[in-house]
N, C-alpha and C positions, 0 to 999 in steps of 0.2 A: 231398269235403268231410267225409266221415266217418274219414277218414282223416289221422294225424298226421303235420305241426303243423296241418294246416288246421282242423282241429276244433275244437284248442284257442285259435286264434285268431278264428276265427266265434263260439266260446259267449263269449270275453274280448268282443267286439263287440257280441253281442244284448245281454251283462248291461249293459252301458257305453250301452246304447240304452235299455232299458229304466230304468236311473238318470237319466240326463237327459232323458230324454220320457214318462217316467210320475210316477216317484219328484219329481224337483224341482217341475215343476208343481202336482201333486198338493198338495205343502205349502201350495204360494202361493195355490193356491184355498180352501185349509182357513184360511190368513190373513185370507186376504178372505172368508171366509163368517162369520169371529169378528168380526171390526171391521163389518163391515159389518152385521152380527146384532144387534149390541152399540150401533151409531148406530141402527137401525129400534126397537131396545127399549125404549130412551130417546128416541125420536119418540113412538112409542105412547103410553108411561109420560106422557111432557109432554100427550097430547093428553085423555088421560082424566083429568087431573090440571084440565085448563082445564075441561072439561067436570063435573065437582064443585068446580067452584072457588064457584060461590056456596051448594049448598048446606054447604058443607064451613064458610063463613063464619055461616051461619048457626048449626051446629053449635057451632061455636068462641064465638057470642055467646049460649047457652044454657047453654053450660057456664063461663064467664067470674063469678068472682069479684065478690062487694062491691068488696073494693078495685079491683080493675083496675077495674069499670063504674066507679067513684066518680074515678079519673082520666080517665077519659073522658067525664067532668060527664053521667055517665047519658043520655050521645047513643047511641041505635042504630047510628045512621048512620054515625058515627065509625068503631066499634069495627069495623061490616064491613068499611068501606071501608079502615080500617088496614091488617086480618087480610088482603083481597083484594092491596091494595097491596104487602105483604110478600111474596106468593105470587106476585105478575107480576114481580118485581125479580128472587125465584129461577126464574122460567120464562126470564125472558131471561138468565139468565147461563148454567144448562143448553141453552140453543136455539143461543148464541154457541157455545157447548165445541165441541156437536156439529155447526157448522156449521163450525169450523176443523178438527176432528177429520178428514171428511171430505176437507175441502181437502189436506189432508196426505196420507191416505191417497190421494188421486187422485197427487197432485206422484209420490209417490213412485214409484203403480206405472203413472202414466200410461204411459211409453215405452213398457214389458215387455205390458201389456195391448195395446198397439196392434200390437205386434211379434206377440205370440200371434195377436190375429186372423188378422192378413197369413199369417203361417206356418201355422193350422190351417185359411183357406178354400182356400190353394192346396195342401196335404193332402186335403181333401175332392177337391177335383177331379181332381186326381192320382188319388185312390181308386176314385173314380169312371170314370175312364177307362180307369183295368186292371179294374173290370168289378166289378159286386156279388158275383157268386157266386163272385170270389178274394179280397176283402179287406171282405167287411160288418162283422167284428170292427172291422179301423181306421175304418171310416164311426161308426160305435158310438160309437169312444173320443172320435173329435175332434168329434163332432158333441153329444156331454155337455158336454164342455170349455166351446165355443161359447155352448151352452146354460145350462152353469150359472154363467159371467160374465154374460148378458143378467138372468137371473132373481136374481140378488144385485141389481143394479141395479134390477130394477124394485119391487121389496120395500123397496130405501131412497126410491125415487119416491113409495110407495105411502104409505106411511109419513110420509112429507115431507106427501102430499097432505089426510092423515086429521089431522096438525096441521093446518095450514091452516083446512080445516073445525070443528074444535074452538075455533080461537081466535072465529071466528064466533060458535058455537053456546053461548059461555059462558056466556051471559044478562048481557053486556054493558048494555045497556039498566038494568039496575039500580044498576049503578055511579055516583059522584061524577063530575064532570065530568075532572079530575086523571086518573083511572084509565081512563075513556073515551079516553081522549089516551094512555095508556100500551100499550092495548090497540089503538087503530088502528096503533101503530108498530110491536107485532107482529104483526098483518095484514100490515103492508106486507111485512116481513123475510119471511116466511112466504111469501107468494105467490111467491118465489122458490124453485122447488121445487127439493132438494136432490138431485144427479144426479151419477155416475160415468161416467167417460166413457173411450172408449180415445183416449188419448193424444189427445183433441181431436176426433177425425176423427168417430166417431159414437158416442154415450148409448147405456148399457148399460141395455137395454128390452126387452119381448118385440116391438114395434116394430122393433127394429133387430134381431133374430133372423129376422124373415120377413124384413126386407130383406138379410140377409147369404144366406138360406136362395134368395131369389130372383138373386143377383148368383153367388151357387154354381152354383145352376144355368141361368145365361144363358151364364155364361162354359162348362161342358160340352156346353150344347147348341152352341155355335159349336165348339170348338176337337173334339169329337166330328164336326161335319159337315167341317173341315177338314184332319181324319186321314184321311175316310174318301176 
């Protein structure tokens, strides 16, 4: 092997392995940790945004003009429940962005994500079964891999869930009857909590990381007693 042409076509080999199982991956997960970073940031953003939603209105009717109070025939009530109203219109159209945003980004990488599982549990096992103390490095690689699709996933769950709670926690209760009815509807949208998934088959979760981490090793302990 160290010996020419074999050498030279072993190192053409490792580097051509090392580009398409390290290098292309690598990018697609740095993909998916931007979009996916970038939907959890703007989940947040919308969810502390509900949650100062009514002092933020109060604010806004303290600092409000003669003339604007004097168009709003010097109602209180109006002018919050305006300033609130204007703010659920643009909550629901950033909560739509990012709930299509999402859908997109799944359509696109759904297959390639399900494909990756498949190909890095039966890499694990594989690994596994030529034995820790000759390949813990590849346990290493594919077991981060694994790892850091689950936890991209459960960061836009988490995220997803912390709206949810916030449209609750808005002080709802003080609203117009109008805005009460705008805010239940995004309750409703909300309680759909927003999830990645590979390819359909199972949610990118730390959930589905023990169950991949159990189904790893169900399937080495069988095909382990059935080498032996």
């Amino acid at each position: 092997m160290e010996k020419s042409p074999n050498y030279e076509i072993g190192y053409t080999l490792v580097g051509a392995s090392v580009w398409f199982l390290c290098y292309v991956p690598a990018n697609v997960t740095v993909f998916l940790i931007v979009f996916a970073g970038y939907i959890q940031a703007q989940m947040l953003a919308l969810a502390e945004e509900l949650l100062h939603l009514w002092p933020d209105a109060e604010l806004h009717y303290k600092n409000l003009d003669f003339s604007e109070f004097r168009r709003y025939n010097f109602n209180k009530e109006r002018v919050l429940n305006d300033f609130i109203r204007r703010s659920l219109e643009d909550i629901i159209r950033k909560h739509a962005m990012n709930v299509n945003l999402l859908k997109q980004l799944e359509e696109l990488f759904a297959g390639a994500i399900a494909l990756e599982f498949m190909l890095l549990m039966l890499g694990l096992i594989a690994e596994l079964l030529g034995g820790l103390q000759d390949t813990y490095l590849e346990v290493i690689y594919a077991f981060v891999q694994v790892a850091m699709d689950c936890w991209i996933g459960q960061q836009v769950m988490d995220a997803s869930v912390a709206f949810e709670r916030a449209v609750y926690g808005c002080r709802w209760e003080n609203f117009d009857v109008s805005n009460m009815k705008v805010v239940l509807q995004i309750l409703g949208n909300a309680q759909r909590t927003m999830k990645l998934s590979a390819g359909g088959v199972t949610m990118l979760s730390f959930a589905s990381l023990m169950s991949v981490v159990k189904s790893i090793y169900s399937a080495y302990t069988t095909l382990r007693t059935a080498i032996k």
